[in-house]
N, C-alpha and C positions, 0 to 999 in steps of 0.2 A: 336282361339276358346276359348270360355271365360268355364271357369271352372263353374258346378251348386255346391248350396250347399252342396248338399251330399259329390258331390267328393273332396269340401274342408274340408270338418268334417276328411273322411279315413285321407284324407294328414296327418292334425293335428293331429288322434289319431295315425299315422304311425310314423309322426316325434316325435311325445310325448314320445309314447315308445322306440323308440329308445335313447331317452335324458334320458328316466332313466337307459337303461342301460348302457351306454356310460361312460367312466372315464373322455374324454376331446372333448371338439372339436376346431376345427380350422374352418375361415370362410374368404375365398379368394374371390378375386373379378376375373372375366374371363372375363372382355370386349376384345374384338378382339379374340379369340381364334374362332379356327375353330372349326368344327364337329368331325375330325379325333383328333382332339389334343385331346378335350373331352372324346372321347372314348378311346384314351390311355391311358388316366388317368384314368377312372372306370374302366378298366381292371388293371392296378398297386395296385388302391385300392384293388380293389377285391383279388387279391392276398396276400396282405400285413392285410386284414381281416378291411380296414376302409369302412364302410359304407356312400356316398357319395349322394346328394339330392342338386337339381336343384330347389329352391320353392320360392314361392313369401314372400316378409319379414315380411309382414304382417302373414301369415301362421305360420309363423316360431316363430313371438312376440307370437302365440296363445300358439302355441308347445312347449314354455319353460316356458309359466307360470305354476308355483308350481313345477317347476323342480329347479334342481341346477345349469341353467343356465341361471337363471331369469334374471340375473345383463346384458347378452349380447342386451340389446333392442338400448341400445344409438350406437351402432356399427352397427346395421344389416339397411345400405343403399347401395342402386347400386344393381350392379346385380352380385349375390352373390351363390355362392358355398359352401355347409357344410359340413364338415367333421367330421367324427365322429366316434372314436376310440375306438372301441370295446374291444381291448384285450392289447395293451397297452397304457399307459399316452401319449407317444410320438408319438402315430401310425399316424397320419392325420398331425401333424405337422413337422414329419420326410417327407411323403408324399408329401406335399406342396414344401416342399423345396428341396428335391430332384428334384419334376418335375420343380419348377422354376429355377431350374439353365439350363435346355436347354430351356425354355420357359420361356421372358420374360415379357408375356401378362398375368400371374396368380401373380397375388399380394395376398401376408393375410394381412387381416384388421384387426383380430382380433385373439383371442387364450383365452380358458377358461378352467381351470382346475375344475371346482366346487365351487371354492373358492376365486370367482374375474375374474373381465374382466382383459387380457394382452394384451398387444400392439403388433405391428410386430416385434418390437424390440426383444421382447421374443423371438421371432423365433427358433432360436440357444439352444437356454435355454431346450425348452422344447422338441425340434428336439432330444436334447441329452440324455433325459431321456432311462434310461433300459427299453428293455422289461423282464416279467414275469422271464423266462429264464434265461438274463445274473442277473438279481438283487440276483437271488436267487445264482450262481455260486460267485457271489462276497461275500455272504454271507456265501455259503460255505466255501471257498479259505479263507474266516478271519477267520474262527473255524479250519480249519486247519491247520493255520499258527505255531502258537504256538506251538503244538503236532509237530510239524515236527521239530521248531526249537529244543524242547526239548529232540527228539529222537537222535539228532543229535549230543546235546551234553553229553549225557550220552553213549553214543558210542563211544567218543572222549576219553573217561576216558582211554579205554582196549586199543583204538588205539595208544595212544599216548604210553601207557604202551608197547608195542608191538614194537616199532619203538625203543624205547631207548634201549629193550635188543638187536633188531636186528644192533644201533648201538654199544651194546658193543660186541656183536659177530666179528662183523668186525673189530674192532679195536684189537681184540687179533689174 
């Protein structure tokens, strides 16, 4: 059934807003995949907080003009998958590659952080991005680093102190 105007306008102003707020997306192709494989995957996403759209790439070239993911127009052909990472840089392309390793009928064609179209090759790259969470404990963990090493060794002073009368205690 062929789509009217209007309900391609919603699409685009759905997929539009979601591209502003989005940090990345990733855009996999699904030829041969089943119905059930599909729906496992919008339920992963859904968990994992990626927002996921099934749309024609024309729809899609409308939905990222004047977004920051203008640059993805030479990539979006075939029948195409998008992902789109709400809450971290790596969300949709952790995602992808998760689910393609027990499915290997989902290929990514593409991956865009804002700031450039990436290859599949990226894959990896940006699968391994932090989320919000660990970046910020890394952050902590290195402000804490120092302070801990430095409590450690002004401790060392009275310990060390402590050890040499307990050994001349025992020596007498």
């Amino acid at each position: 059934m062929a789509l009217g105007l209007a309900a391609k306008k919603e699409i685009v102003a759905e997929v539009s807003d979601v591209a502003s707020r989005a940090l990345s997306v990733a855009v996999a192709e699904y030829r041969g995949m089943e119905v059930a494989e599909l729906t496992d995957l919008r339920i992963k996403a859904r968990e994992q907080g990626v927002y996921l759209k099934v749309i024609r790439n024309t729809l899609a070239k409308r939905a990222f003009e004047g977004s920051k993911f203008e640059d993805m127009d030479s990539a979006l052909t075939g029948p195409l998958i998008y992902g789109f990472s709400i809450d971290a840089p790596g969300g949709a392309a952790r995602l992808f590659k998760d689910f393609g390793k027990t499915n290997k009928k989902l290929e990514v064609t593409a991956l865009s952080l804002g700031d450039g179209l990436l290859g599949p090759e990226k894959l990896d790259a940006v699968a391994a991005l932090p989320t919000r969470d660990e970046a910020l404990a890394k952050v902590l963990a290195t402000f804490k680093a120092p302070v801990g090493k430095f409590v450690r060794t002004v401790n060392e002073v009275p310990s060390k102190f402590v050890r040499v009368l307990a050994a001349i205690k025992d020596e007498k």
